[in-house]
py3Dmol code that shows the C-alpha trace and the ligand (Angstrom):
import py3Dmol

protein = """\
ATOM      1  CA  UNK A   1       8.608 -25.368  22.839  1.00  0.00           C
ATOM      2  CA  UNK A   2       8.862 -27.168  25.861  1.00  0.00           C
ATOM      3  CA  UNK A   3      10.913 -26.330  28.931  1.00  0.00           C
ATOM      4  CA  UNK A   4      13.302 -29.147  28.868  1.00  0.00           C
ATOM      5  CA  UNK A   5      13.660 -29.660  25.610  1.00  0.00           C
ATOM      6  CA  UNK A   6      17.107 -30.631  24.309  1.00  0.00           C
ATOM      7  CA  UNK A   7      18.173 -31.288  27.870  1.00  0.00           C
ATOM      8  CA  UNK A   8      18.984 -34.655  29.274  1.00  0.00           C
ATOM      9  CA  UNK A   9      17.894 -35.691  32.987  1.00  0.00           C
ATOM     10  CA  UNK A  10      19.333 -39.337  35.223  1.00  0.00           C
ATOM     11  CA  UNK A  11      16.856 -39.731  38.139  1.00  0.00           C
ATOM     12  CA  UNK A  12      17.986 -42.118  41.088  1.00  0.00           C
ATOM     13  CA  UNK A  13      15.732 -44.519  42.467  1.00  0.00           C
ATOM     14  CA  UNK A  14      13.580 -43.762  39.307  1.00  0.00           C
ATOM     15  CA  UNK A  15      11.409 -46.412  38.951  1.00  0.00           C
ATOM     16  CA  UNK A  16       9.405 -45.784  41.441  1.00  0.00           C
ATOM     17  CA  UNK A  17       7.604 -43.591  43.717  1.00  0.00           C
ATOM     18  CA  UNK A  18       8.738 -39.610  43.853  1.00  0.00           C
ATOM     19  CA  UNK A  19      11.704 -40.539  41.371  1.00  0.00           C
ATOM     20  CA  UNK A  20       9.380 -41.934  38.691  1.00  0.00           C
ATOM     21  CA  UNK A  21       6.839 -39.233  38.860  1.00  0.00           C
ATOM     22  CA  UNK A  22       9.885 -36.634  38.433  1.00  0.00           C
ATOM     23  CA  UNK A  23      11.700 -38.545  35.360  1.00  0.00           C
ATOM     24  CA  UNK A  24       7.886 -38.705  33.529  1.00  0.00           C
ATOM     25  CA  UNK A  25       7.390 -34.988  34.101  1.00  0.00           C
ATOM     26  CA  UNK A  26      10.330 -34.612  32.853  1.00  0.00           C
ATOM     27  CA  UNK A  27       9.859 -36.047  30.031  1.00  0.00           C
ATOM     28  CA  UNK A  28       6.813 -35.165  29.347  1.00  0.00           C
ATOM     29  CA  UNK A  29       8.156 -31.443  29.252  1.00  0.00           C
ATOM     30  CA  UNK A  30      10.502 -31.952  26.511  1.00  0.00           C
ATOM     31  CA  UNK A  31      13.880 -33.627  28.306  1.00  0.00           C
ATOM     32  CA  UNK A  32      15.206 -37.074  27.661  1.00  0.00           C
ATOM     33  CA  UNK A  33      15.716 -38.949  31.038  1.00  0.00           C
ATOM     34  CA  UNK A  34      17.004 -42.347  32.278  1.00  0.00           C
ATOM     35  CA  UNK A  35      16.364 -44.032  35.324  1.00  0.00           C
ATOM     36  CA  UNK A  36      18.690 -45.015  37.536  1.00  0.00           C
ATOM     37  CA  UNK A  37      17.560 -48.102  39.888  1.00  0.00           C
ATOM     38  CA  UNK A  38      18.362 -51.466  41.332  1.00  0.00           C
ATOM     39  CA  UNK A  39      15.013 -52.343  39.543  1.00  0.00           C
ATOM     40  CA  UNK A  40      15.201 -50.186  36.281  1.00  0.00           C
ATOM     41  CA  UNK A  41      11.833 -51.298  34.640  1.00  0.00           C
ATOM     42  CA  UNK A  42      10.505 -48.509  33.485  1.00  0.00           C
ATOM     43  CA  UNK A  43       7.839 -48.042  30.494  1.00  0.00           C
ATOM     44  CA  UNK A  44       9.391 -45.674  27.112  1.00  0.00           C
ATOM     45  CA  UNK A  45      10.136 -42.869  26.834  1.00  0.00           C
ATOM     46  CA  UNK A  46      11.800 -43.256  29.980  1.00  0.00           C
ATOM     47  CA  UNK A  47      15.411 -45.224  29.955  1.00  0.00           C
ATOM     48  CA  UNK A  48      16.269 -47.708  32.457  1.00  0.00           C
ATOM     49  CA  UNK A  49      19.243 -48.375  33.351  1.00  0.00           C
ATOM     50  CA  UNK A  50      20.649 -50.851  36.494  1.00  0.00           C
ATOM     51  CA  UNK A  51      22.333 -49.101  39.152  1.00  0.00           C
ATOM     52  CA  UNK A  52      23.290 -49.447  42.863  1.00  0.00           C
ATOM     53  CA  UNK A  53      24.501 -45.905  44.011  1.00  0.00           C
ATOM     54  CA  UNK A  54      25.336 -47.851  46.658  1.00  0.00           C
ATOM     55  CA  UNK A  55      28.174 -49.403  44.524  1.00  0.00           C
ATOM     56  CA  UNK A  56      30.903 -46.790  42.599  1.00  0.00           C
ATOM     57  CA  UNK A  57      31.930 -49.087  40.617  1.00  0.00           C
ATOM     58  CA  UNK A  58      28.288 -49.519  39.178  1.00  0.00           C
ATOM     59  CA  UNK A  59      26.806 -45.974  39.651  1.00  0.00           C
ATOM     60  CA  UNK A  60      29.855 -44.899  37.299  1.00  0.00           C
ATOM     61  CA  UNK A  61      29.284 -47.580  35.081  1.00  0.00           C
ATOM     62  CA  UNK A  62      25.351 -46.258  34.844  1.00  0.00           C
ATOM     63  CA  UNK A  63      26.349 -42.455  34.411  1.00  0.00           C
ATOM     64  CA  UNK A  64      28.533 -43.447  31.728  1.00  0.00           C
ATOM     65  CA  UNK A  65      26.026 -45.254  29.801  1.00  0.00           C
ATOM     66  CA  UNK A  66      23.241 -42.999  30.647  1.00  0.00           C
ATOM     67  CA  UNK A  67      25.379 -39.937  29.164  1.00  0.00           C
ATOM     68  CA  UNK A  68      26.072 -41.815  26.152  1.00  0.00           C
ATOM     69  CA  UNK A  69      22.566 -43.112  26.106  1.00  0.00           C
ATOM     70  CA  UNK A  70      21.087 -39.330  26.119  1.00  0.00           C
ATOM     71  CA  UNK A  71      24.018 -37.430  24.499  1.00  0.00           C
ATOM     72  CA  UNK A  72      25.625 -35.678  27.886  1.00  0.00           C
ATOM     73  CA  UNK A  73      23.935 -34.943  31.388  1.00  0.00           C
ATOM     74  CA  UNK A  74      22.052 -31.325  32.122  1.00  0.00           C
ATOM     75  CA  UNK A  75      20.288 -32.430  35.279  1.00  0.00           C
ATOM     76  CA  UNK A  76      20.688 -34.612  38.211  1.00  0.00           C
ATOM     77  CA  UNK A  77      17.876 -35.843  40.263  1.00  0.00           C
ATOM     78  CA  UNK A  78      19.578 -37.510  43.547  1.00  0.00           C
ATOM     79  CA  UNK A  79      16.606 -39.657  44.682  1.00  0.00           C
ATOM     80  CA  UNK A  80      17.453 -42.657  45.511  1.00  0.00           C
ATOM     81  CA  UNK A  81      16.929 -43.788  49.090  1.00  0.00           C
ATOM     82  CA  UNK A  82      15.528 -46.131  51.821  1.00  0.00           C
ATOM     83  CA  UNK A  83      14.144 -45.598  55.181  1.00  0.00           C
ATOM     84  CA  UNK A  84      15.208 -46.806  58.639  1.00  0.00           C
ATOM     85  CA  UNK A  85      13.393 -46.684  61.846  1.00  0.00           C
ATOM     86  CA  UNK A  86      13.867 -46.544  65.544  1.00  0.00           C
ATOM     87  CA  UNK A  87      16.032 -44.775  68.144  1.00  0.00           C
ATOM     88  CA  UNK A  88      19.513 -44.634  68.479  1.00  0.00           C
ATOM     89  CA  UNK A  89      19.208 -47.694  70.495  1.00  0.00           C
ATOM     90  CA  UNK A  90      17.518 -49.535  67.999  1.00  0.00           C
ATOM     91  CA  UNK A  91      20.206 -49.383  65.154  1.00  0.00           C
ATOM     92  CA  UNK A  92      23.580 -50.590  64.792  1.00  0.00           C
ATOM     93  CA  UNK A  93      26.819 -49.195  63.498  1.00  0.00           C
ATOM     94  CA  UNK A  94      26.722 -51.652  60.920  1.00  0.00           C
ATOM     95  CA  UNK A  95      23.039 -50.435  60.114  1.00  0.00           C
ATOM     96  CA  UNK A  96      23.963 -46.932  60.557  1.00  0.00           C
ATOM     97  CA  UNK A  97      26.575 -47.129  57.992  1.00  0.00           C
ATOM     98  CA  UNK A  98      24.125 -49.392  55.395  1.00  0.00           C
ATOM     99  CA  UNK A  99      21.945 -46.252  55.253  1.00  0.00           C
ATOM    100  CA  UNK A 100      24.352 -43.394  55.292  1.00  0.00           C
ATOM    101  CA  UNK A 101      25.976 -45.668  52.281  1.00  0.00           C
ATOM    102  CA  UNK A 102      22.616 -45.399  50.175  1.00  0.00           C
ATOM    103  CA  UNK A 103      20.876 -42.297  50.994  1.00  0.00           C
ATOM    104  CA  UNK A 104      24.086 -39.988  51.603  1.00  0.00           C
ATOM    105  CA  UNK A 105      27.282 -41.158  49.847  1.00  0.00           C
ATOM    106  CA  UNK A 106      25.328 -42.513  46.923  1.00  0.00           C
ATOM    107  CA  UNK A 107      23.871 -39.052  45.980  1.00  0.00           C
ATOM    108  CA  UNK A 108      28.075 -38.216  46.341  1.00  0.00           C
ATOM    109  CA  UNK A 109      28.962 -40.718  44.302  1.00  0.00           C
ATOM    110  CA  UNK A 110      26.210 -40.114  41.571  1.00  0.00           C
ATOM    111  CA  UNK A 111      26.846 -36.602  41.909  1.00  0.00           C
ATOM    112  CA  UNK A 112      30.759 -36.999  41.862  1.00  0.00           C
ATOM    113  CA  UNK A 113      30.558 -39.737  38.173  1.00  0.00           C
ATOM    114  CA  UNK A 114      28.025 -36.954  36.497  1.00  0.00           C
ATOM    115  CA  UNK A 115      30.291 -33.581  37.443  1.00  0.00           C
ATOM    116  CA  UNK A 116      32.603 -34.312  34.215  1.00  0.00           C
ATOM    117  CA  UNK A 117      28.858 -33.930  32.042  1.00  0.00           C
ATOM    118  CA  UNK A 118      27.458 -31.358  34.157  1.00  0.00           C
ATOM    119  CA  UNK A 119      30.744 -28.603  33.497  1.00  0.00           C
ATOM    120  CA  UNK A 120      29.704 -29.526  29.752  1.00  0.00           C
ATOM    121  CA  UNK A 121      26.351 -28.390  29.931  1.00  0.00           C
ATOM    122  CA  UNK A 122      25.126 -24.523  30.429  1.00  0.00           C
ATOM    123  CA  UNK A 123      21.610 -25.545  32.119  1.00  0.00           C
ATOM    124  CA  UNK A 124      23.368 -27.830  34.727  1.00  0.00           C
ATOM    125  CA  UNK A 125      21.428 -28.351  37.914  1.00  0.00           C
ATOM    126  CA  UNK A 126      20.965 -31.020  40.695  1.00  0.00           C
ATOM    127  CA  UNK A 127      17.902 -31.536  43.032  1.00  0.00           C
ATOM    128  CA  UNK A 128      18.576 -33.876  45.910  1.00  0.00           C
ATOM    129  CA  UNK A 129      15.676 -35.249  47.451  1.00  0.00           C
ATOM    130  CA  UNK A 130      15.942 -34.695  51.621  1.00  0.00           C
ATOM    131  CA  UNK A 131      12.780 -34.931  53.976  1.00  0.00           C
ATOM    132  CA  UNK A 132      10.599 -33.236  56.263  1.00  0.00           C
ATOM    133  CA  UNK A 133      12.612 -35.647  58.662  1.00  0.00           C
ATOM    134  CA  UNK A 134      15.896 -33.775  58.123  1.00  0.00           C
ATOM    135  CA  UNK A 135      14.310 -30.752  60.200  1.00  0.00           C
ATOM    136  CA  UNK A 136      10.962 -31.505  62.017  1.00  0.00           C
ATOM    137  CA  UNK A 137      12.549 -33.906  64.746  1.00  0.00           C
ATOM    138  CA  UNK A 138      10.313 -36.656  64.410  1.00  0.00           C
ATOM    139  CA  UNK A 139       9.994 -39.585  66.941  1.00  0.00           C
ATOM    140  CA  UNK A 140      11.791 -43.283  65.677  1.00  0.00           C
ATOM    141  CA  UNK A 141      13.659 -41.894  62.892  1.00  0.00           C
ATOM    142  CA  UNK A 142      17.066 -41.431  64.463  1.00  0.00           C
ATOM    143  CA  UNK A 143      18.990 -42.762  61.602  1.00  0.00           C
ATOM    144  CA  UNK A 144      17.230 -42.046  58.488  1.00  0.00           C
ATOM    145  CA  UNK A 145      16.777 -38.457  60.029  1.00  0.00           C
ATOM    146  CA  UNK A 146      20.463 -38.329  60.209  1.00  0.00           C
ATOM    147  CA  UNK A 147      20.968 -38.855  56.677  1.00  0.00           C
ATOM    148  CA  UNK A 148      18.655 -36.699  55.539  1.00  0.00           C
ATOM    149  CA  UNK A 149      19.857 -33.627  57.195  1.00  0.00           C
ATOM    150  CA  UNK A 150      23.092 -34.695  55.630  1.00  0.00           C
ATOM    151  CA  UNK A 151      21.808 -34.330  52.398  1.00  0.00           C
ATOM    152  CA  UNK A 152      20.954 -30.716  53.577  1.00  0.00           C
ATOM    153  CA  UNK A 153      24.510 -30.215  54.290  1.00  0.00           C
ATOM    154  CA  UNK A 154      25.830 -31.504  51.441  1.00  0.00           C
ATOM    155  CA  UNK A 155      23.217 -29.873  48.630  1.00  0.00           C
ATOM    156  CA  UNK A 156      24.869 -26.424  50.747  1.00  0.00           C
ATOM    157  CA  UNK A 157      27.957 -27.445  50.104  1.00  0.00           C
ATOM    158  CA  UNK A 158      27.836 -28.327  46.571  1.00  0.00           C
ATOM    159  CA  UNK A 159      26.108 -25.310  45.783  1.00  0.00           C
ATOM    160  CA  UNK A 160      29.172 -23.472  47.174  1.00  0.00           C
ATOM    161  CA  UNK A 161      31.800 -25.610  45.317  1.00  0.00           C
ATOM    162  CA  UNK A 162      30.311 -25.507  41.935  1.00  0.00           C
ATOM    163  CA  UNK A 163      28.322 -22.084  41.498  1.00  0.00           C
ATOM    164  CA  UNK A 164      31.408 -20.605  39.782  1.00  0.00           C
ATOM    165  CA  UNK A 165      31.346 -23.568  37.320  1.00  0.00           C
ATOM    166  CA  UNK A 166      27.452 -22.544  36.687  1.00  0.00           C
ATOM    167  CA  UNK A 167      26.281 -25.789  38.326  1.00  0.00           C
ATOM    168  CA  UNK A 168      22.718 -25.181  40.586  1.00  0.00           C
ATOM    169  CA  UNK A 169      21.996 -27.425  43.764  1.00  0.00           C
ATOM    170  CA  UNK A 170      18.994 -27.273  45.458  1.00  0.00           C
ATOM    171  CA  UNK A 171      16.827 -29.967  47.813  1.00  0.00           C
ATOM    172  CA  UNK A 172      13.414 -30.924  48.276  1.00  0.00           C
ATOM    173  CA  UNK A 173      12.188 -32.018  51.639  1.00  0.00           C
ATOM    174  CA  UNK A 174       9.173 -33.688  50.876  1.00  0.00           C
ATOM    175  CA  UNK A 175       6.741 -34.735  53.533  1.00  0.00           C
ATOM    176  CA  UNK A 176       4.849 -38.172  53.789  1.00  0.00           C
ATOM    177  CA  UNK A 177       4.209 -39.092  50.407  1.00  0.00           C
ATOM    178  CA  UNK A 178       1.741 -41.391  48.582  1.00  0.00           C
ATOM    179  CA  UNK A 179       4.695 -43.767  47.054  1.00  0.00           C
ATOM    180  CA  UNK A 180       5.149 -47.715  46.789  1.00  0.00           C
ATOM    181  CA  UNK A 181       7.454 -46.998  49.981  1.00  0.00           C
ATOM    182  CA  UNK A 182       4.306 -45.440  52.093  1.00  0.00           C
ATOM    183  CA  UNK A 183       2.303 -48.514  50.584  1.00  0.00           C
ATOM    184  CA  UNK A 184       4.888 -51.058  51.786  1.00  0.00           C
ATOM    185  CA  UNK A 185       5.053 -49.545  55.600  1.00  0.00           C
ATOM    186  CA  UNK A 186       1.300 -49.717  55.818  1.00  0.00           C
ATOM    187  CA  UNK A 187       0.939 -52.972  54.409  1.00  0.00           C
ATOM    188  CA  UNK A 188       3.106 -54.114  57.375  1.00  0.00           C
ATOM    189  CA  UNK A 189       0.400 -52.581  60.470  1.00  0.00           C
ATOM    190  CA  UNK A 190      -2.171 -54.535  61.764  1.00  0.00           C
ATOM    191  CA  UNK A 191      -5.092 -52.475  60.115  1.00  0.00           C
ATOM    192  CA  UNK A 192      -3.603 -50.424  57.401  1.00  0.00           C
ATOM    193  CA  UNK A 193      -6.531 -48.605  56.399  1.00  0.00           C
ATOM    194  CA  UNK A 194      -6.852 -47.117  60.299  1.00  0.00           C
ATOM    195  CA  UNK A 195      -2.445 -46.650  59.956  1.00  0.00           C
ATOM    196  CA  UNK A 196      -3.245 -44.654  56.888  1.00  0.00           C
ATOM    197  CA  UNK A 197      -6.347 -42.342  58.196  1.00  0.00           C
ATOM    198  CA  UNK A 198      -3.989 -41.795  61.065  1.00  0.00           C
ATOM    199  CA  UNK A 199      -1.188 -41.040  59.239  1.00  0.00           C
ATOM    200  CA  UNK A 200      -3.369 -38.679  57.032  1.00  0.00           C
ATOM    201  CA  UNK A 201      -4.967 -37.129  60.336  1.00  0.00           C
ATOM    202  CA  UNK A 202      -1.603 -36.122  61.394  1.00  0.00           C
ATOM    203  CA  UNK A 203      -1.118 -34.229  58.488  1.00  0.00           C
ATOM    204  CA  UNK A 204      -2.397 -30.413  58.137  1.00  0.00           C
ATOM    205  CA  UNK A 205      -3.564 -30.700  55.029  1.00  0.00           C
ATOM    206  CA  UNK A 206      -5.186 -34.159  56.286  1.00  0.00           C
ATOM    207  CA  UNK A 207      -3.931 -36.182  53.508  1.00  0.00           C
ATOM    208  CA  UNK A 208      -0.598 -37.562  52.091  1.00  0.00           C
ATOM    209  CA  UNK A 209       1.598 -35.172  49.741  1.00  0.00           C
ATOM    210  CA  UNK A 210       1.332 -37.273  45.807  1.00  0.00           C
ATOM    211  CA  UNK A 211       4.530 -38.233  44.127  1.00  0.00           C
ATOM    212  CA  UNK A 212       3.894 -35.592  41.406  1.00  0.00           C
ATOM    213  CA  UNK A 213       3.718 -33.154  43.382  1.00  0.00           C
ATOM    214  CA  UNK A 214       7.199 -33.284  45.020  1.00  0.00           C
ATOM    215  CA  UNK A 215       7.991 -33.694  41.397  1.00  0.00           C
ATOM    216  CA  UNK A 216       6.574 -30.524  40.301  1.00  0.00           C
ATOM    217  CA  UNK A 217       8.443 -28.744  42.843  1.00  0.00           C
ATOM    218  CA  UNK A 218      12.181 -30.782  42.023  1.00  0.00           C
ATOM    219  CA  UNK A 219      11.139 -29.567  37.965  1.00  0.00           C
ATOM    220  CA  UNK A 220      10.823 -26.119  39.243  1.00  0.00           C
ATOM    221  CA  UNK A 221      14.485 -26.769  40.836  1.00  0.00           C
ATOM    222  CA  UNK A 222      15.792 -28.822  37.864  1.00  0.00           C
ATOM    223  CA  UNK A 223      14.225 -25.624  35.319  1.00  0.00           C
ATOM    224  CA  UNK A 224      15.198 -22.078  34.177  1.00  0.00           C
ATOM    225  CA  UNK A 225      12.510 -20.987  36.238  1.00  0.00           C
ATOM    226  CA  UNK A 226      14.868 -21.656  38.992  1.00  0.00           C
ATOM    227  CA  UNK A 227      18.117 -20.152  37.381  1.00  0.00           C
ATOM    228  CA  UNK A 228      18.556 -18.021  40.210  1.00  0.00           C
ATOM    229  CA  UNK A 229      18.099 -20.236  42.830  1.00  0.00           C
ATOM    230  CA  UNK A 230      21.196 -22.510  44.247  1.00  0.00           C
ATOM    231  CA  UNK A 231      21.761 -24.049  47.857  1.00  0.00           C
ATOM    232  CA  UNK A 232      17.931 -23.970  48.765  1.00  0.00           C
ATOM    233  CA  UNK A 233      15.769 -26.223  50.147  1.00  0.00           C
ATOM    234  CA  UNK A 234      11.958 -26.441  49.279  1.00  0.00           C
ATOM    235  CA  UNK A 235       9.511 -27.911  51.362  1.00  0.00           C
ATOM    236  CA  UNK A 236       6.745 -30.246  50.160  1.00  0.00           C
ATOM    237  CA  UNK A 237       4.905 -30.993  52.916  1.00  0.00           C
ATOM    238  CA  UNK A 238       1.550 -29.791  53.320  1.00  0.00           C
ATOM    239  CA  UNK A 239       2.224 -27.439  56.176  1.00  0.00           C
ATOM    240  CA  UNK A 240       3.711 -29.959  58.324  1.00  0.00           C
ATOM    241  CA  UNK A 241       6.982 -27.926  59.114  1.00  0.00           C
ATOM    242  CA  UNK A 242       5.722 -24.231  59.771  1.00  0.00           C
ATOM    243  CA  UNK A 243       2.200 -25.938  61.329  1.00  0.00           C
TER     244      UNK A 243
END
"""
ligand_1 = """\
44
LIG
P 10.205 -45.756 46.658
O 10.624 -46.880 47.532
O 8.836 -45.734 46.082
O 11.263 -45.607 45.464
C 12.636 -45.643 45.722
C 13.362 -46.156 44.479
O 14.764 -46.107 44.787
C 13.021 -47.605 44.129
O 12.751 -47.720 42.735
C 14.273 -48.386 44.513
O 14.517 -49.509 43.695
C 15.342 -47.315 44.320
N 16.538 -47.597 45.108
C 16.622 -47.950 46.430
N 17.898 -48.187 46.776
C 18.648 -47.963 45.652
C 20.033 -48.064 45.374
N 20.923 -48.484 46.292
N 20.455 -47.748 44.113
C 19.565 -47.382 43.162
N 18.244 -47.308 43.357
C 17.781 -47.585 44.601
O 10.484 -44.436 47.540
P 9.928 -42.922 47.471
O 8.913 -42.771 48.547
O 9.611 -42.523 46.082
O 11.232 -42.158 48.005
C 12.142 -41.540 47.126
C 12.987 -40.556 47.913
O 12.127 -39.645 48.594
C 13.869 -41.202 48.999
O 15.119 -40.554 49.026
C 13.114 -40.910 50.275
O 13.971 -40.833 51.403
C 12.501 -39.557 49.943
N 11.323 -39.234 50.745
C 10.209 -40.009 50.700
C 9.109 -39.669 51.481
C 7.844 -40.484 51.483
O 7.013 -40.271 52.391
N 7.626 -41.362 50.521
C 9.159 -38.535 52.295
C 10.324 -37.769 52.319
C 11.403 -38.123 51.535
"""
view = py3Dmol.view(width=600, height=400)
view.addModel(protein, "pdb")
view.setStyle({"model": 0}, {"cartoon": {"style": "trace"}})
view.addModel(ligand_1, "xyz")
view.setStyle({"model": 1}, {"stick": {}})
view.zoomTo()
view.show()
C-alpha cells in the first residue's frame, strides 16, 4: 500500500523542473497525476495535458479534462511559474502585470477551476510553490519577489477559506534549485561554469537544492502525513533563510 494510492494529483508547470520531479514522485507513490504545461510532453505514467494558467479559458478547459482523465482531483500542485529580474526601475507595468498574470492569478485560477473536485474528495490538499525570494530580500528580483510573497498571502488565505470544507493549503519556498530554469539563466553568463560555482558558493550548504527534493517536501504537504498541517510554509533551501 502506497501513500497516494487511489488519489489523483494535476501539477502546473509539470513538465519540467520542480513540477516534474513532484508529479513522478507522485506517482511513483501510488497517485495518478497529469501535468499541466504549455509544453505537456511528459513520458507515462504521467498525463500531459496543454495548459496556459495564464489563460481561464484554457486552465478550465485542462482541469476539466484532467478530472475526467483521472476520475476527480485530490491534490493540487500550483507550480507553474517564470522568473523576472531587475529593480523596480527595470520593469514595466505591462511586465509587472505579465508575471503577476502567470505566477499569481494562474495558481487562482487553477485553484478556483479544481475547488468543485477538491469539496468531492476527503484527502483534498494544495501545495503552492513560493520561493526563498518571497522572504529573504534578495537584490534584482523586485518583481518576481513580489509575486512570490503573494503566493504566501494567498496559500494563508485559502487555508482560511476552505479549512471548514476539509481542503489543506500549504507552500513551499524552495531555494535555488537545480531545474531546466537554473540551466537556462546560466547558459546566458559569460562563463557559466564560474556563474554556477558562484552561485553554489553563495549557498550554505554550497550547492544547489535538486528538484526532488523540493518535491519530497510538497509530497509531505500533498500527504496524510501532513493532515494536520494547513496555511504553512516550508522552506527548501539549504539554510539560506535562517543562515
Ligand atoms: P522550469 O522552468 O524548469 O519549469 C517550469 C514549467 O512551468 C515548464 O514546464 C513551463 O513550460 C511551465 N510553465 C511556464 N509558464 C506556464 C504557463 N503559463 N502555464 C502552464 N505552464 C507553464 O522551472 P522550475 O525551476 O522547476 O520552477 C518551478 C516553480 O518553482 C516556479 O514557480 C518557480 O518560481 C519556483 N521556484 C524555482 C526555483 C529555482 O531555483 N528553480 C526557486 C524557487 C522557486
Amino acid at each position: 500500500m502506497s501513500e497516494f494510492d487511489g488519489l489523483t494529483a494535476i501539477v502546473t508547470g509539470g513538465a519540467s523542473g520542480i513540477g516534474l520531479a513532484t508529479a513522478s514522485l507522485l506517482a511513483s507513490r501510488g497517485a495518478r497525476v497529469a501535468c499541466l504545461d504549455l509544453n505537456p510532453k511528459v513520458e507515462p505514467p504521467l498525463i500531459g495535458i496543454l495548459a496556459d494558467v495564464a489563460d481561464d479559458h484554457s486552465i478550465r478547459a485542462a482541469v476539466l479534462s484532467a478530472a475526467d482523465t483521472l476520475g476527480g482531483i485530490d491534490l493540487v500542485i500550483n507550480n507553474a511559474g517564470i522568473g523576472a529580474q531587475g529593480t523596480v526601475e527595470d520593469n514595466d507595468d505591462a511586465e509587472w502585470a505579465r508575471v503577476f498574470d502567470v505566477n499569481v492569478q494562474g495558481m487562482v485560477r487553477t485553484t478556483r477551476a479544481a475547488l468543485p473536485y477538491l469539496r468531492r474528495s476527503s484527502h483534498a490538499a494544495i501545495v503552492n510553490v513560493s520561493s526563498i525570494a518571497a522572504t529573504a530580500g534578495l537584490p534584482q528580483r523586485a518583481l518576481y519577489s513580489a509575486t512570490k510573497g503573494a503566493v504566501l498571502s494567498l496559500t494563508l488565505a485559502l487555508a482560511a477559506d476552505h479549512l471548514h470544507e476539509g481542503i489543506r493549503v500549504n507552500c513551499v519556498n524552495p531555494g535555488t534549485a537545480d531545474t531546466p530554469w537554473v540551466g537556462r539563466l546560466l547558459a546566458k553568463a559569460a562563463d557559466p561554469a564560474a556563474e554556477r560555482a558562484a552561485l553554489e558558493a553563495r549557498q550554505p550548504t554550497g550547492r544547489l537544492v535538486s528538484a526532488d527534493e523540493v518535491a519530497a517536501a510538497i509530497a509531505y504537504l500533498a500527504g496524510p502525513l501532513a493532515a494536520a498541517t494547513t496555511g504553512t510554509s516550508l522552506a527548501v533551501d539549504g539554510g539560506m533563510q535562517g543562515l
